[in-house]
PQR file of N, CA, C, O and H, with PARSE charges and radii, in Angstrom:
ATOM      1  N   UNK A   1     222.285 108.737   5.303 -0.4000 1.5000
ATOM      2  CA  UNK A   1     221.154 108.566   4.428 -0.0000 2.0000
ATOM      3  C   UNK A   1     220.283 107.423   4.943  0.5500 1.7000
ATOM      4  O   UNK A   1     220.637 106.280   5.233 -0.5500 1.4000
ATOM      5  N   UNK A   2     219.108 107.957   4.994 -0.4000 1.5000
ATOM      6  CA  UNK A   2     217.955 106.690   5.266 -0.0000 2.0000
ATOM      7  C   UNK A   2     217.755 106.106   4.062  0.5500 1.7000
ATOM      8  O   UNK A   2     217.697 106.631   2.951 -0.5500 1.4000
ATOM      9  H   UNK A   2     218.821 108.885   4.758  0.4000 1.0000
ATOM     10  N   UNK A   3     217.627 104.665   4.468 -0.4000 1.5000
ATOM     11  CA  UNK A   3     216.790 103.883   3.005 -0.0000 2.0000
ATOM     12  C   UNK A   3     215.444 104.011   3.557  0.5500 1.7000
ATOM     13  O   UNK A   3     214.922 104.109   4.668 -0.5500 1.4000
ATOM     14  H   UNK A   3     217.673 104.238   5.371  0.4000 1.0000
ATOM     15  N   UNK A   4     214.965 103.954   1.876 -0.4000 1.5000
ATOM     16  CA  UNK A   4     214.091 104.034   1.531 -0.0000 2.0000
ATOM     17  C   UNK A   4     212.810 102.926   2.060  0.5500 1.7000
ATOM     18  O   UNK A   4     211.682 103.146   2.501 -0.5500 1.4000
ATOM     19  H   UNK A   4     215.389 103.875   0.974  0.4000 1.0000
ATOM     20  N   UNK A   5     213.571 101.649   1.787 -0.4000 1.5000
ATOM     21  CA  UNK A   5     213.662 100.297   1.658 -0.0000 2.0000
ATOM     22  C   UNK A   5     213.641 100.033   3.274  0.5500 1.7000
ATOM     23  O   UNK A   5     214.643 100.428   3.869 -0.5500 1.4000
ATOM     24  H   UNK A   5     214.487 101.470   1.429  0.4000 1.0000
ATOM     25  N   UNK A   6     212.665  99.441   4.011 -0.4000 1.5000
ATOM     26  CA  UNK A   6     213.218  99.170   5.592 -0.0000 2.0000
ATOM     27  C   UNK A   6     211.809  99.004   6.286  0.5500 1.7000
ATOM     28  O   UNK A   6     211.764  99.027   7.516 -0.5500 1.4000
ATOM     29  H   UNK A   6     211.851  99.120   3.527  0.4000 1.0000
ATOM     30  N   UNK A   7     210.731  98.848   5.591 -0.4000 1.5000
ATOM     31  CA  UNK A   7     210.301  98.928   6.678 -0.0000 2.0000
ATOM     32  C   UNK A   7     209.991  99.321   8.085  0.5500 1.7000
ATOM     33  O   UNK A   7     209.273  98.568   8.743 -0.5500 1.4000
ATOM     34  H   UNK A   7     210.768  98.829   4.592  0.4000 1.0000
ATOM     35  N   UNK A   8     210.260  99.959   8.394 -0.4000 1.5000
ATOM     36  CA  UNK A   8     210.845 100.987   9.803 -0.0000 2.0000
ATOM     37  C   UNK A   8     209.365 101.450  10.428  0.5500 1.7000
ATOM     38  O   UNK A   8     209.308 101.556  11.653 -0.5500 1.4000
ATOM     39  H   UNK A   8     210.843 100.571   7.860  0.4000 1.0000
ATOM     40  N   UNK A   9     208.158 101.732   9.636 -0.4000 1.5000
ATOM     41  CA  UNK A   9     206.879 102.085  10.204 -0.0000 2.0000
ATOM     42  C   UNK A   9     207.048 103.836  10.174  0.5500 1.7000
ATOM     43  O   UNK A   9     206.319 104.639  10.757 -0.5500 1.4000
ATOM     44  H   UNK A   9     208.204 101.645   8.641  0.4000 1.0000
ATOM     45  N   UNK A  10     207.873 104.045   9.575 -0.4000 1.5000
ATOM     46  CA  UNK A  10     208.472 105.861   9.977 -0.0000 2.0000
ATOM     47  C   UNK A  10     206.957 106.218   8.931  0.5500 1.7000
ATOM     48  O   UNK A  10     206.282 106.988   9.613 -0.5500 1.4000
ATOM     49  H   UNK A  10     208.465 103.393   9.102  0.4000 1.0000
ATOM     50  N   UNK A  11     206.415 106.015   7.932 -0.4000 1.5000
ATOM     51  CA  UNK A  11     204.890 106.173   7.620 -0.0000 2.0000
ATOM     52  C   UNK A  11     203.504 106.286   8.695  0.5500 1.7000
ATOM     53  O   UNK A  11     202.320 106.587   8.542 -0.5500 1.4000
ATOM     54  H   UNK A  11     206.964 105.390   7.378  0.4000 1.0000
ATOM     55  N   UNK A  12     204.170 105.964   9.588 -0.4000 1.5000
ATOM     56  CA  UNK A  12     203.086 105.655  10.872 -0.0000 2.0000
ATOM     57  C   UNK A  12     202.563 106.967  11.260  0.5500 1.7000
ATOM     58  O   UNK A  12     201.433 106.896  11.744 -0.5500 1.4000
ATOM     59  H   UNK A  12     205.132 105.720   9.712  0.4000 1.0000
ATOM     60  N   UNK A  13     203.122 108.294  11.177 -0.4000 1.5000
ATOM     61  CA  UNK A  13     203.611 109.266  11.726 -0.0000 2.0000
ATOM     62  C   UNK A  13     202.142 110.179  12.280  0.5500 1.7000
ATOM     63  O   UNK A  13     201.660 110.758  13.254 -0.5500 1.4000
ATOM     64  H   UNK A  13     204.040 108.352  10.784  0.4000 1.0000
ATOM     65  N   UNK A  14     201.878 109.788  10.799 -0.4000 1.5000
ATOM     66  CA  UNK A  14     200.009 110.269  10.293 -0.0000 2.0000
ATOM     67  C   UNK A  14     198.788 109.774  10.836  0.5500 1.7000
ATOM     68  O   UNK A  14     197.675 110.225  10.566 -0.5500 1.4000
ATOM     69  H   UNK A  14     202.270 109.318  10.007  0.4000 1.0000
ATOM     70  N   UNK A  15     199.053 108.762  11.669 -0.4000 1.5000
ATOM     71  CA  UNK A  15     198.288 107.919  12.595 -0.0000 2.0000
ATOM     72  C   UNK A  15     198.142 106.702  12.147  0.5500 1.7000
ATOM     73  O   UNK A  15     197.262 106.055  12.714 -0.5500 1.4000
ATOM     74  H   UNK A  15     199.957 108.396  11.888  0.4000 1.0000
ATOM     75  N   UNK A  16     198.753 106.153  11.267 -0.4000 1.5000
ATOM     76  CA  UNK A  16     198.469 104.679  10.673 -0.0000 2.0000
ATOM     77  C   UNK A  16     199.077 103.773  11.415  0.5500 1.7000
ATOM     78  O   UNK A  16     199.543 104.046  12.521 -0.5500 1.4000
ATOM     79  H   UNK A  16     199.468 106.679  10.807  0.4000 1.0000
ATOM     80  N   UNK A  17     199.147 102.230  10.703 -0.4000 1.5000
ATOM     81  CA  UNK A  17     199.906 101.491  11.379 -0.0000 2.0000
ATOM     82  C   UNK A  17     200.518 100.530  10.115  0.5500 1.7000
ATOM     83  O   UNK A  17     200.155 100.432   8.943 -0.5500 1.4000
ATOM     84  H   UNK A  17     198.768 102.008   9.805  0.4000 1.0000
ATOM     85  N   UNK A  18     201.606  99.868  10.873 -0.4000 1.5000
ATOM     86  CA  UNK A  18     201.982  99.560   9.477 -0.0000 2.0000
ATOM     87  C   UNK A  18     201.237  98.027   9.271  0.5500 1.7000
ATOM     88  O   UNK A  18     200.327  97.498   9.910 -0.5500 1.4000
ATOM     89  H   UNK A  18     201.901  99.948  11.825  0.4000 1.0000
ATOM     90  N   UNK A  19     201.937  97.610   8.233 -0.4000 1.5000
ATOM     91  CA  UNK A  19     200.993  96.538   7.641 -0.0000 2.0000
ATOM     92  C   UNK A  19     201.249  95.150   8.187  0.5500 1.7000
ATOM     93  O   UNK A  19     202.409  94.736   8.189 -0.5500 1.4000
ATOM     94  H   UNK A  19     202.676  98.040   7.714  0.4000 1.0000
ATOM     95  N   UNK A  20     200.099  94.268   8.729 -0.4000 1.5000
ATOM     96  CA  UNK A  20     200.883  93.078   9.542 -0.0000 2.0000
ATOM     97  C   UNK A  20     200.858  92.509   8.201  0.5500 1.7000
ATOM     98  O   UNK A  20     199.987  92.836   7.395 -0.5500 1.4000
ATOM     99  H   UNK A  20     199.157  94.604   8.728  0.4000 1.0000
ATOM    100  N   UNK A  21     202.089  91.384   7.836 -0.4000 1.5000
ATOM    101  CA  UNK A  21     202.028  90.598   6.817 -0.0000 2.0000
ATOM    102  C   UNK A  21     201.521  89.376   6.934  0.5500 1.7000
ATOM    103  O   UNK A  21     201.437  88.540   6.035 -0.5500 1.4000
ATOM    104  H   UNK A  21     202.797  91.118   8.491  0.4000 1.0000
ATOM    105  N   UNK A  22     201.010  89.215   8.610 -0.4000 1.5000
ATOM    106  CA  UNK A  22     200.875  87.475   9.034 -0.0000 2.0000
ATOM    107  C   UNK A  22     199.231  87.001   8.714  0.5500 1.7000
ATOM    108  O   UNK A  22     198.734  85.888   8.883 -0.5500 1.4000
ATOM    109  H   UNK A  22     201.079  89.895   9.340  0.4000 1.0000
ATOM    110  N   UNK A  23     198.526  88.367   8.145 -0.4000 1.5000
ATOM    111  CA  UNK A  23     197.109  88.698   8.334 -0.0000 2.0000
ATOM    112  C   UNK A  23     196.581  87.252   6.970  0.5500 1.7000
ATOM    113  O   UNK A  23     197.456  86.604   6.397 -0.5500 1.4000
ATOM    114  H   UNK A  23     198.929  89.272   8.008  0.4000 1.0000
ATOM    115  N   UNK A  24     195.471  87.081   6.772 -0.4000 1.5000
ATOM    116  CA  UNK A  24     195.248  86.268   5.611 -0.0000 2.0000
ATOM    117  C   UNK A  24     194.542  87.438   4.464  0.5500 1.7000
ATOM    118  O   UNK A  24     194.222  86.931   3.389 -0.5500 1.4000
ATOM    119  H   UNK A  24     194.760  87.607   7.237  0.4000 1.0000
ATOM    120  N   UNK A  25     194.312  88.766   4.596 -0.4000 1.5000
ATOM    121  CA  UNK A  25     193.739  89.380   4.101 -0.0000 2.0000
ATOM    122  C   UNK A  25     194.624  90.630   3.695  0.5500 1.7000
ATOM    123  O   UNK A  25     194.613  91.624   4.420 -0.5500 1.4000
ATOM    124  H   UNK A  25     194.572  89.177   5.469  0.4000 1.0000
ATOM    125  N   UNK A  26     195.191  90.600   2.844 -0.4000 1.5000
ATOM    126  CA  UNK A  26     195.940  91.970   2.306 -0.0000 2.0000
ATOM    127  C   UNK A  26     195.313  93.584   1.260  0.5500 1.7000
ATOM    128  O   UNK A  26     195.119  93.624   0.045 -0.5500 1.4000
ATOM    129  H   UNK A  26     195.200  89.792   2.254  0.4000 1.0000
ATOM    130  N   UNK A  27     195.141  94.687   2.250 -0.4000 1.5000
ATOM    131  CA  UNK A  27     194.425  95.528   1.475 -0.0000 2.0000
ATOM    132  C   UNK A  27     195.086  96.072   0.388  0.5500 1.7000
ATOM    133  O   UNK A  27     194.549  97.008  -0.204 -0.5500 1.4000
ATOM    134  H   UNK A  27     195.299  94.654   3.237  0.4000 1.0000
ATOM    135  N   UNK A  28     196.334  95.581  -0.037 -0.4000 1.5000
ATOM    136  CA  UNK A  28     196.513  95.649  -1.883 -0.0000 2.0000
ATOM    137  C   UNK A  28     197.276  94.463  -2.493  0.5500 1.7000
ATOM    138  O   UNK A  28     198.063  94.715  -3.405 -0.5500 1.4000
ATOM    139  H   UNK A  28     196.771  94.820   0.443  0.4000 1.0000
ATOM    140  N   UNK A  29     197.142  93.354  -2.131 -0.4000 1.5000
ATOM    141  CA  UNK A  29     196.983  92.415  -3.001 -0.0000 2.0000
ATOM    142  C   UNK A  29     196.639  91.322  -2.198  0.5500 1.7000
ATOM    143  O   UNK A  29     197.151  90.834  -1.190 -0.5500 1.4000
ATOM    144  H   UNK A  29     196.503  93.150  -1.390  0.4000 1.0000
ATOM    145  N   UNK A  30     195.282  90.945  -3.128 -0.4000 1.5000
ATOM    146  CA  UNK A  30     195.264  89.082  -3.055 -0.0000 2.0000
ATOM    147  C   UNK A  30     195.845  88.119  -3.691  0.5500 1.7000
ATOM    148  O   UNK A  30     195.775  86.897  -3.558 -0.5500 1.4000
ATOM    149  H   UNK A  30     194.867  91.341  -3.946  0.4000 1.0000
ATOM    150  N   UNK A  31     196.614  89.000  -4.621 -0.4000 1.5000
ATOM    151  CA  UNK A  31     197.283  87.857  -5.447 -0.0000 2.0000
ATOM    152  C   UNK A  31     199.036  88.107  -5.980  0.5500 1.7000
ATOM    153  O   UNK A  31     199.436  89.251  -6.200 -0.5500 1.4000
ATOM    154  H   UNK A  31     196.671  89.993  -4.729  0.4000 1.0000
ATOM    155  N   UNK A  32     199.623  87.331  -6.080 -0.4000 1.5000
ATOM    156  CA  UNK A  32     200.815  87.987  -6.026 -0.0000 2.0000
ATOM    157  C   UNK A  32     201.539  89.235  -6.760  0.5500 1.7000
ATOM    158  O   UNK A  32     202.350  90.036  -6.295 -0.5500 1.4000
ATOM    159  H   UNK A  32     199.298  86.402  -5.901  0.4000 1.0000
ATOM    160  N   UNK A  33     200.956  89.136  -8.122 -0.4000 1.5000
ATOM    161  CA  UNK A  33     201.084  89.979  -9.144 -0.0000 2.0000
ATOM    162  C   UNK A  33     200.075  91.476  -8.787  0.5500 1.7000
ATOM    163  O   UNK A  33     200.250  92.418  -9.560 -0.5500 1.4000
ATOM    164  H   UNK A  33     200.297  88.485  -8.499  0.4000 1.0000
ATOM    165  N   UNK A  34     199.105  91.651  -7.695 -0.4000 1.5000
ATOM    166  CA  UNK A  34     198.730  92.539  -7.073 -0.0000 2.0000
ATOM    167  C   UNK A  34     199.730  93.291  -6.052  0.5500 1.7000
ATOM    168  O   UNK A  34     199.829  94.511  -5.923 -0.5500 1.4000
ATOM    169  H   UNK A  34     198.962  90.886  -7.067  0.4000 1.0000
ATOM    170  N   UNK A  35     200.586  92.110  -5.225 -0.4000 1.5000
ATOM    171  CA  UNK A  35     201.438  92.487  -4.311 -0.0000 2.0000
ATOM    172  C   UNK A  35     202.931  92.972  -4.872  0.5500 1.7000
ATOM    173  O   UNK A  35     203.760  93.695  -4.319 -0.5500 1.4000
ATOM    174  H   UNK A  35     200.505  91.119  -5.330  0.4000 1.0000
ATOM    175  N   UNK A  36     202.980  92.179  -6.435 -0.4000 1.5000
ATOM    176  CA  UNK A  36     204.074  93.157  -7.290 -0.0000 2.0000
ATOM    177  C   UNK A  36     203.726  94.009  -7.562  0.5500 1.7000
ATOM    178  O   UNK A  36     204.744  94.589  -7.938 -0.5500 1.4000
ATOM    179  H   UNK A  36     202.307  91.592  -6.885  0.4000 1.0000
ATOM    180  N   UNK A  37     202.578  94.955  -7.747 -0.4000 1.5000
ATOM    181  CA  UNK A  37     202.582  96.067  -8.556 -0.0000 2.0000
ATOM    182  C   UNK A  37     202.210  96.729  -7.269  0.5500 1.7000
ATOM    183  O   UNK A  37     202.556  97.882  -7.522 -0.5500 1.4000
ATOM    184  H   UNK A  37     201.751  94.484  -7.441  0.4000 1.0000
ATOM    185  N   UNK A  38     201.811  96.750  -6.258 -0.4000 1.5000
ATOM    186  CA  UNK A  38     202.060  97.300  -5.313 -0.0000 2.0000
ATOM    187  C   UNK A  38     203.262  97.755  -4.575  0.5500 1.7000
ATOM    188  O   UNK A  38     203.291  98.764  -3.871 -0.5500 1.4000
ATOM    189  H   UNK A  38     201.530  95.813  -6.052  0.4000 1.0000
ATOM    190  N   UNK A  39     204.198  96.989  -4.770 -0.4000 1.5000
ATOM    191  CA  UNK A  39     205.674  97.522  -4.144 -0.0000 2.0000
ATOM    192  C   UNK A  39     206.398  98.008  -5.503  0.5500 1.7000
ATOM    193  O   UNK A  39     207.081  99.005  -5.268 -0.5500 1.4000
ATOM    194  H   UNK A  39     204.174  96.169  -5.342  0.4000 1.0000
ATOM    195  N   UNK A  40     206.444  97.673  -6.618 -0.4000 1.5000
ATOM    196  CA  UNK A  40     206.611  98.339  -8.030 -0.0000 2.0000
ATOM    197  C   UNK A  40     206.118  99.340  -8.361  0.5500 1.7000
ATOM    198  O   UNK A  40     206.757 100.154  -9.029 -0.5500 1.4000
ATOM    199  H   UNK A  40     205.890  96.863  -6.808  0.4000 1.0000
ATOM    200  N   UNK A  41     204.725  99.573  -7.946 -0.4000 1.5000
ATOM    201  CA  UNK A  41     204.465 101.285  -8.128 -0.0000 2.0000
ATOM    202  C   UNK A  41     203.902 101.984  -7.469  0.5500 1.7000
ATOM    203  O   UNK A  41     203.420 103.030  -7.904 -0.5500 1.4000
ATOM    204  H   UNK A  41     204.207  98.912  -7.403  0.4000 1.0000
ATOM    205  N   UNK A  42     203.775 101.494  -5.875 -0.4000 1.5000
ATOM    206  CA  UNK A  42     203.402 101.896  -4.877 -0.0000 2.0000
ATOM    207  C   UNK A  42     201.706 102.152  -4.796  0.5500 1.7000
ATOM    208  O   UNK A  42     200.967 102.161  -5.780 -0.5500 1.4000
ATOM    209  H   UNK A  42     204.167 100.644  -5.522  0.4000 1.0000
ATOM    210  N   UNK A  43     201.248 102.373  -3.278 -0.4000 1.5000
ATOM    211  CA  UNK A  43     199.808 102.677  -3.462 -0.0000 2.0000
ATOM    212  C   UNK A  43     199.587 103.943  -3.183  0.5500 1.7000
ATOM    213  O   UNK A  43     198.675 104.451  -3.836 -0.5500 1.4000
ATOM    214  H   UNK A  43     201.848 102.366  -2.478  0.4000 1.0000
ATOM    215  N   UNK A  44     200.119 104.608  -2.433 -0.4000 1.5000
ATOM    216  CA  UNK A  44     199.667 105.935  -2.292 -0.0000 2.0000
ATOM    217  C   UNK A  44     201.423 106.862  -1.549  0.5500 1.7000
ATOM    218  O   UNK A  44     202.479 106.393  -1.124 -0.5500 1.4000
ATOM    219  H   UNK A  44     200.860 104.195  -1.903  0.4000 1.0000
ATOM    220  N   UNK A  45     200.931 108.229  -1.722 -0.4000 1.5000
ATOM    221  CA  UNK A  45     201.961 109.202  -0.999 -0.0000 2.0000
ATOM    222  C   UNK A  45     203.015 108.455  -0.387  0.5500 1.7000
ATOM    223  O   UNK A  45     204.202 108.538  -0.705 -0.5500 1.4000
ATOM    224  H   UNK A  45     200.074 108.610  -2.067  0.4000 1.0000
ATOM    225  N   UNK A  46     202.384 107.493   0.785 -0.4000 1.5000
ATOM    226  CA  UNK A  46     202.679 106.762   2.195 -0.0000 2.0000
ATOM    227  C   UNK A  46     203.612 105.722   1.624  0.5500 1.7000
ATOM    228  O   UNK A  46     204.690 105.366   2.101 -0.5500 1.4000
ATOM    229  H   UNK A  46     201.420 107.426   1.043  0.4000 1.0000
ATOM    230  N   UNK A  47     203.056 105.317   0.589 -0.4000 1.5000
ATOM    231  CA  UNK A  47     203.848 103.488  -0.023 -0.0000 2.0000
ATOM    232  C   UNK A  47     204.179 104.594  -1.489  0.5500 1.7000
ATOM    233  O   UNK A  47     203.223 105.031  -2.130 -0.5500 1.4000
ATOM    234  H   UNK A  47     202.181 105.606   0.201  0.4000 1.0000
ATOM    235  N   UNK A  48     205.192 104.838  -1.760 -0.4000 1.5000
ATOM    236  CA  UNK A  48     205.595 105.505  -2.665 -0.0000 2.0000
ATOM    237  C   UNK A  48     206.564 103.546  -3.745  0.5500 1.7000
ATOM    238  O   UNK A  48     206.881 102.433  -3.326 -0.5500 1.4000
ATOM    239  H   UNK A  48     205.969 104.483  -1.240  0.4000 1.0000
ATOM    240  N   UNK A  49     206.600 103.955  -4.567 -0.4000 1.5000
ATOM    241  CA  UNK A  49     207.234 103.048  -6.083 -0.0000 2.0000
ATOM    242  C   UNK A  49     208.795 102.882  -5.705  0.5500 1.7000
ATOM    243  O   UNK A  49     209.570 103.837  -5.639 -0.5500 1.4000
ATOM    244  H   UNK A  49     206.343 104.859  -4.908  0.4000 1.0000
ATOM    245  N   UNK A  50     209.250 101.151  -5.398 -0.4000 1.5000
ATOM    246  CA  UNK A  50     209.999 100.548  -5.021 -0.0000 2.0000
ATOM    247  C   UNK A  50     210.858 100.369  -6.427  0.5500 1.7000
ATOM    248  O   UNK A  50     211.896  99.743  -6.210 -0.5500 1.4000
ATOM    249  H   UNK A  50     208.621 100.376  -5.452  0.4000 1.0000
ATOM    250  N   UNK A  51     210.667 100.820  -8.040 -0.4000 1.5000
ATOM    251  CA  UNK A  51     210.584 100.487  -9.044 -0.0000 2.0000
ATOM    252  C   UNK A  51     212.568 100.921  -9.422  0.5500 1.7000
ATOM    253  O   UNK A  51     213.376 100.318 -10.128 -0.5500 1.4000
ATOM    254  H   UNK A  51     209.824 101.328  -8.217  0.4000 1.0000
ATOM    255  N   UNK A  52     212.700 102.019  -8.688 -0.4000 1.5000
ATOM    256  CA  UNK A  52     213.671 102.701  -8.830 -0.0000 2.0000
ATOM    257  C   UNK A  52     215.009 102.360  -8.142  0.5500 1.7000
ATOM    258  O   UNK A  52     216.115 102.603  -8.624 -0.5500 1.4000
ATOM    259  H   UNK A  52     212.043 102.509  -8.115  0.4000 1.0000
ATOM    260  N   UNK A  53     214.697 101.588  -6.597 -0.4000 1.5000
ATOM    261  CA  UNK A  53     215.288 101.092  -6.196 -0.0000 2.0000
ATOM    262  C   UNK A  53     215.593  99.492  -5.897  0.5500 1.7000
ATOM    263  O   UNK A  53     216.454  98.919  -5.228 -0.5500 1.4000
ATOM    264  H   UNK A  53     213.798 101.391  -6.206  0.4000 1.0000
ATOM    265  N   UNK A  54     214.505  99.052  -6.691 -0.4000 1.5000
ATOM    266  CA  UNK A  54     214.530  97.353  -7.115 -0.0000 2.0000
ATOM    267  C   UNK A  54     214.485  97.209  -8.454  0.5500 1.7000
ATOM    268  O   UNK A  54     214.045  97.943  -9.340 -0.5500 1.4000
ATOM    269  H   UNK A  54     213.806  99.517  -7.234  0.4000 1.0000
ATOM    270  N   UNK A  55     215.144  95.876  -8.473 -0.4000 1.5000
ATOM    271  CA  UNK A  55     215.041  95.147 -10.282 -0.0000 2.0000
ATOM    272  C   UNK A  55     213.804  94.016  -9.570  0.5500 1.7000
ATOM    273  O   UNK A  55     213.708  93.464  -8.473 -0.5500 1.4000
ATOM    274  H   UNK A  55     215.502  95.281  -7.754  0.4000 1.0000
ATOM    275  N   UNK A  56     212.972  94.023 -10.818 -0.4000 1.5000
ATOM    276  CA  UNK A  56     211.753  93.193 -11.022 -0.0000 2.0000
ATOM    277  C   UNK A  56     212.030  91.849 -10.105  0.5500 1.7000
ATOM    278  O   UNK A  56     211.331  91.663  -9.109 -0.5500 1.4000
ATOM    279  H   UNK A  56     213.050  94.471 -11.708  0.4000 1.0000
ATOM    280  N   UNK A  57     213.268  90.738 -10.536 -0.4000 1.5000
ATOM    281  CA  UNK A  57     213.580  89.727 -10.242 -0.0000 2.0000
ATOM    282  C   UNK A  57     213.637  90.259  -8.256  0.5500 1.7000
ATOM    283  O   UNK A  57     212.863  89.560  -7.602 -0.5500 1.4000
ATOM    284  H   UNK A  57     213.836  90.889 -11.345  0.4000 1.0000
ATOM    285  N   UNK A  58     214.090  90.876  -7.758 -0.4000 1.5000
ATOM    286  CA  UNK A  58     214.112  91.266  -6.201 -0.0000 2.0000
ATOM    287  C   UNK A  58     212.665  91.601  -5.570  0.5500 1.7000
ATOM    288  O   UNK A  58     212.252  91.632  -4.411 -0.5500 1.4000
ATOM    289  H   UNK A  58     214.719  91.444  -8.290  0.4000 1.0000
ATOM    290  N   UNK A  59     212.120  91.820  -6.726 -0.4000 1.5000
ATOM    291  CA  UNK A  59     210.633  92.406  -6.019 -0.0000 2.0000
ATOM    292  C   UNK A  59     210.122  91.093  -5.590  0.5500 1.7000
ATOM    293  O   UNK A  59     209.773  90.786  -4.450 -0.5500 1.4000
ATOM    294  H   UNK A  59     212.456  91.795  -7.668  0.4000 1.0000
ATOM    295  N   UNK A  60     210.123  90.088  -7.029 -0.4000 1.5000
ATOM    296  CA  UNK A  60     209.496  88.738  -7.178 -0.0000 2.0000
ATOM    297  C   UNK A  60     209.809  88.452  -5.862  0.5500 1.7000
ATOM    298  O   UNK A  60     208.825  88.296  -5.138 -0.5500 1.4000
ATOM    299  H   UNK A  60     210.406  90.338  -7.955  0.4000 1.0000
ATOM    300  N   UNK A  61     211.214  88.306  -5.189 -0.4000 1.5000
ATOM    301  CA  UNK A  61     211.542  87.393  -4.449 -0.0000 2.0000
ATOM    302  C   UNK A  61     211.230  88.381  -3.147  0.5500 1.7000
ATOM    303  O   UNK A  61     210.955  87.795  -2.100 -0.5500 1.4000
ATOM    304  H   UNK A  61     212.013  88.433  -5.777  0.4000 1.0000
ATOM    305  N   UNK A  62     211.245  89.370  -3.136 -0.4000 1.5000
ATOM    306  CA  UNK A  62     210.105  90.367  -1.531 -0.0000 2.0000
ATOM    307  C   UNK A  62     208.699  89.501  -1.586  0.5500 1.7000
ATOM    308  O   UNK A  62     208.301  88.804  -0.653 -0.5500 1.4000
ATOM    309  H   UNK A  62     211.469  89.846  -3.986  0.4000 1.0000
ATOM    310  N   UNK A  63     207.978  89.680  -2.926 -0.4000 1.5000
ATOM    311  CA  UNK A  63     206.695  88.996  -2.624 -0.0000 2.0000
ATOM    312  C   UNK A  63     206.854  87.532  -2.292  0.5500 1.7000
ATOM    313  O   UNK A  63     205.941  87.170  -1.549 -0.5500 1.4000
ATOM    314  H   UNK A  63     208.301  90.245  -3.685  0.4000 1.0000
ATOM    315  N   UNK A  64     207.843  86.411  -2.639 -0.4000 1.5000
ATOM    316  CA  UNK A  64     207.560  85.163  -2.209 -0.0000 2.0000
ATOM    317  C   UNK A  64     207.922  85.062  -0.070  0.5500 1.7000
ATOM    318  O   UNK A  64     207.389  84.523   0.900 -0.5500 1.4000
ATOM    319  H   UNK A  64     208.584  86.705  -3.242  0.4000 1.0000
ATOM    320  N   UNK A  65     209.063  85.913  -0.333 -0.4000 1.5000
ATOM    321  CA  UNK A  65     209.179  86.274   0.976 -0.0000 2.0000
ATOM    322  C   UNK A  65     207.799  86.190   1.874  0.5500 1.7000
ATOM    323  O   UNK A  65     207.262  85.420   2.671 -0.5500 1.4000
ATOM    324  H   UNK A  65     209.495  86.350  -1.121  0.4000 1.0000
ATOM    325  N   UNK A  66     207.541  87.577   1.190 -0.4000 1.5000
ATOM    326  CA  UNK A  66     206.088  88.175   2.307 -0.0000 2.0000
ATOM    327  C   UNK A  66     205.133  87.168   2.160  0.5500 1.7000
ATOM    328  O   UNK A  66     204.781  86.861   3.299 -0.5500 1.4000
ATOM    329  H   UNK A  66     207.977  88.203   0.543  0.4000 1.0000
ATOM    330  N   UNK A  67     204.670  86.648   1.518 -0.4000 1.5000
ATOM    331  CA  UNK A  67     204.104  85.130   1.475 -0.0000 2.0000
ATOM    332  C   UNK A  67     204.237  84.407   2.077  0.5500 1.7000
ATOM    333  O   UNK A  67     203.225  83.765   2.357 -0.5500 1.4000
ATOM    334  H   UNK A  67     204.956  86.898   0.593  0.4000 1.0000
ATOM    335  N   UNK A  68     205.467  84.010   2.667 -0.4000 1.5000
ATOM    336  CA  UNK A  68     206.071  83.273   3.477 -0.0000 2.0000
ATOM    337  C   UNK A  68     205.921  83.792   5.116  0.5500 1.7000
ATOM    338  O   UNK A  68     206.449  83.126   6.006 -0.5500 1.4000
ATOM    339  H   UNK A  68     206.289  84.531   2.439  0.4000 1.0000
ATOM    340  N   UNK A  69     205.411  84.620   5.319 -0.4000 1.5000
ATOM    341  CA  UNK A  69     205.141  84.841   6.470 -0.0000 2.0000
ATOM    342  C   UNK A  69     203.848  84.993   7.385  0.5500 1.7000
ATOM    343  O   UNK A  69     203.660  85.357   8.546 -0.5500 1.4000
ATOM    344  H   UNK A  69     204.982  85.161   4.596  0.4000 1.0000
ATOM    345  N   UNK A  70     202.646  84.334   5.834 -0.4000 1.5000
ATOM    346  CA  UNK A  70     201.960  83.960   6.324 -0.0000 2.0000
ATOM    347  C   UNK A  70     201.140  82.697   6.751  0.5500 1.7000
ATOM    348  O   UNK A  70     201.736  81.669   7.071 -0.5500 1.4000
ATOM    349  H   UNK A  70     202.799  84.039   4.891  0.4000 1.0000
ATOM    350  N   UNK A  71     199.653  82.779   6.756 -0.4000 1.5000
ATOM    351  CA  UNK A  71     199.177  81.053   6.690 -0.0000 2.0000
ATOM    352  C   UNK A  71     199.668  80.093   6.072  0.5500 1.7000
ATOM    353  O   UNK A  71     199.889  80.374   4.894 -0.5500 1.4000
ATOM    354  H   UNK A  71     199.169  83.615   6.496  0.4000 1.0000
ATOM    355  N   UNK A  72     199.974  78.922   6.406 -0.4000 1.5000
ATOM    356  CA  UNK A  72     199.822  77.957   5.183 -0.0000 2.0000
ATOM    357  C   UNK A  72     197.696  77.922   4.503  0.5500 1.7000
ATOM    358  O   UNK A  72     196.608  77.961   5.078 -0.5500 1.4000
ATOM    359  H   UNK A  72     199.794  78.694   7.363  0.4000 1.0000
ATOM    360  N   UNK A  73     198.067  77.851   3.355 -0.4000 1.5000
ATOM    361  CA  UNK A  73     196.353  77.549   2.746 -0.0000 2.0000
ATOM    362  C   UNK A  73     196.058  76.587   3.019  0.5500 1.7000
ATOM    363  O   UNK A  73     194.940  76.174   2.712 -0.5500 1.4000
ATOM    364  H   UNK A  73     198.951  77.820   2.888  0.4000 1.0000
TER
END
């Protein structure tokens, strides 16, 4: 079984690319509670709802994560 969960770029397939997190500009969230409801209920087909396979408190801590991998402000 593949997870779901992984990051892997296997979305790429369609010609996309996946998402750099190091960028200062995120096309679904500028703010963190944008970047929770984005992995909580996904944005499209491609980014399908993390909701089922995370509890709220794990998401929180994906978004401080992914935060963390970018600029300091």
């Amino acid at each position: 079984m593949v997870s779901k969960v992984g990051g892997d770029g296997g979305g790429t397939g369609a010609g996309g690319q996946p998402a750099d997190f190091t960028n200062d500009t995120w096309e679904f969230g500028a703010s963190d509670g944008e970047i929770f409801y984005a992995i909580h209920d996904g944005t499209s087909g491609d980014m399908q709802a993390d909701s089922d396979l995370m509890e709220d408190t794990e998401i929180w801590h994906l978004v401080n994560f992914l935060r963390s991998l970018g600029s300091e402000p």
